[in-house]
Every structure is written in structure tokens, then in C-alpha cells.
C-alpha positions in Angstrom: 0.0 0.0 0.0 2.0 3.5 -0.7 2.1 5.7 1.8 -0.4 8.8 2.1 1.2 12.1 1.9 -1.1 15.2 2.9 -0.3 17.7 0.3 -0.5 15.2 -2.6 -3.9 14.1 -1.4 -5.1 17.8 -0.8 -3.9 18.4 -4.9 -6.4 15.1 -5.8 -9.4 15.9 -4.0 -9.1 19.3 -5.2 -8.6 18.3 -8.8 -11.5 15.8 -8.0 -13.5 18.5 -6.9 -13.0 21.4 -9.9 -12.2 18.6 -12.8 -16.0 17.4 -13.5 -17.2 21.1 -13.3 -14.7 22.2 -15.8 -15.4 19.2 -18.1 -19.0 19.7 -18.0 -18.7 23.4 -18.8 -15.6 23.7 -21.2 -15.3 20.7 -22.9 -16.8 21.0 -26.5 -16.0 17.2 -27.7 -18.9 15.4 -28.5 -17.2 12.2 -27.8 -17.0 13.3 -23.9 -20.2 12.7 -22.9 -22.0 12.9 -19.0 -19.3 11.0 -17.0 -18.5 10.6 -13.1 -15.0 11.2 -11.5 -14.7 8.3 -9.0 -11.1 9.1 -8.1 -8.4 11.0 -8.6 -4.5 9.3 -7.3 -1.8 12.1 -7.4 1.9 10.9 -7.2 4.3 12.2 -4.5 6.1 14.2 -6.3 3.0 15.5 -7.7 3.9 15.3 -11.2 1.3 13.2 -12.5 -2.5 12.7 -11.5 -4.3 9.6 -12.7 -7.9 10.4 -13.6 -10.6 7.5 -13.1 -13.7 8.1 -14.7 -17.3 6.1 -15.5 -20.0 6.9 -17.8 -22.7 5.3 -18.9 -23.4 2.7 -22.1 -21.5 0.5 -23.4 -17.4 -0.2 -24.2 -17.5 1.6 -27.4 -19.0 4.6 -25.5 -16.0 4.4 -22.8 -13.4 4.2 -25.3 -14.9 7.4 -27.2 -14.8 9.3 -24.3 -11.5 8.3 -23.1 -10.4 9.5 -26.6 -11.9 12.9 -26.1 -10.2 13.5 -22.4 -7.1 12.5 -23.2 -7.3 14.9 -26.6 -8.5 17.5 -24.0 -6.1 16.8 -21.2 -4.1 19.8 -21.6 -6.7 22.4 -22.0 -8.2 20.8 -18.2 -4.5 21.2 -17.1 -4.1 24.3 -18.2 -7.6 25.4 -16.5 -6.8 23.6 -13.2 -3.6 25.7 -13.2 -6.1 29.0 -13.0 -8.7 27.7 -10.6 -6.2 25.7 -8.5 -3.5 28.6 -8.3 -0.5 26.1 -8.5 2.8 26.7 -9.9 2.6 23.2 -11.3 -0.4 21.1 -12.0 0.2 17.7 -12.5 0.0 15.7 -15.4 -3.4 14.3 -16.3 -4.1 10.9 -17.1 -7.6 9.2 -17.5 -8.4 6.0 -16.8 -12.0 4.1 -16.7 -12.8 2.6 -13.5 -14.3 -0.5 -14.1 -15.0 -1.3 -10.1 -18.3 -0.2 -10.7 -19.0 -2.7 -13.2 -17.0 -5.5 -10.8 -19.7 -4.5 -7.9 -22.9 -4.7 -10.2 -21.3 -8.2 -11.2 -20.7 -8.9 -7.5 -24.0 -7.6 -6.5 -26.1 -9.7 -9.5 -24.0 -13.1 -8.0 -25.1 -12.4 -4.6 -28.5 -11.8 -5.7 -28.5 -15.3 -7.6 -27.3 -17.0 -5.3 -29.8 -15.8 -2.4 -32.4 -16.4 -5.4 -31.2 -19.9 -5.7 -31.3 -20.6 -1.8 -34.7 -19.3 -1.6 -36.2 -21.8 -4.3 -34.1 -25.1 -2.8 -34.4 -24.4 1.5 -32.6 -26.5 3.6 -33.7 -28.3 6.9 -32.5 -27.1 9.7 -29.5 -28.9 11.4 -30.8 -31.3 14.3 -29.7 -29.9 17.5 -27.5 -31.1 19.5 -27.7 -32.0 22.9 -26.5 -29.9 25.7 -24.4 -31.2 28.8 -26.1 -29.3 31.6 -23.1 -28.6 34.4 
């Protein structure tokens, strides 16, 4: 697990913070469509920021809009460096975060298998006798 260093998690939640407002309103590119910022990991150094994103539909969708932030990466950059007031913003780099798509999965199992249990009970276990002391 890498360790936690105060400033550079100040910078992500910051970036987290200002990042989808400045997509929503500045960001002309078709291809980038409505999408949620789940997380934003800066390095210690804080020279680069990876950028994890989800949006809706399906993989061509996700690979569209990946397109258009990464073409627009340094426009958002260069806006963060205004709103943000740092010297040096870091880096961007978007990735989609597919851990929302690994929970529905998750969840849908779970659901199935309480589904399955429901339509197939069990007996209940005989008790067992008790030594009384």
C-alpha cells in the first residue's frame, strides 16, 4: 500500500472537486459525454494525476470518451492551473474505473445465489444435545 502524503492528497481531492465542473462546462467534444469522477491518485512528487472516470453505455461509448479527455487533457491542465492557483499542476491521465461494473457483477451473484437458496431451502440442522453442568 504506498504511503499517504497530505499535500498530494489535498492536490487530488481538489482536482477531483474542480475537474468534473470544468469538463461539464468547457469541454466542447462530443465524444465526452456525461461521466463521473470516481477518483483521482496524485503521485508524491505531484507530477502526474491519474484520472478514473465512469460513464454510462456500453465499451464503445467508454473508449470514445477516453479519446476525447485525453485529446483535452491539456486544455483541463491548463484550466486547473487557474482555478487551482499552482505553480505546477500535474500531469493528467484518464483511466475508466471499471469497479463499478465489478460491484454490479458482484452484486447480480449475490442476488442469484440468495435467489437460488430461496427456491431449494434446507432443513434445519438437528440440534445437538447440551451437557447441563
Amino acid at each position: 500500500m504506498p504511503k499517504d502524503f497530505p499535500r498530494a492528497r489535498r492536490i487530488a481531492d481538489q482536482i477531483q472537486r474542480e475537474l468534473p465542473e470544468l469538463i461539464r462546462q468547457e469541454v466542447k467534444d462530443p465524444r465526452v459525454g456525461m461521466l463521473t469522477i470516481t477518483e483521482v491518485d496524485v503521485n508524491r512528487d505531484m507530477e502526474f494525476a491519474k484520472v478514473y472516470f465512469t460513464t454510462l453505455g456500453g465499451e464503445t461509448e467508454h473508449a470514445a470518451c477516453l479519446q476525447g479527455l485525453q485529446r483535452a487533457s491539456g486544455f483541463l491542465r491548463s484550466q486547473l492551473s487557474h482555478r487551482m492557483q499552482l505553480r505546477v499542476v500535474p500531469k493528467l491521465t484518464f483511466v475508466y474505473d471499471r469497479s463499478v461494473e465489478h460491484g454490479m457483477a458482484l452484486t447480480q451473484l449475490i442476488e442469484t445465489a440468495i435467489a437460488e437458496d430461496a427456491r431449494h431451502p434446507q432443513e434445519d440442522p438437528p440440534a445437538t444435545p447440551t451437557k447441563d453442568a
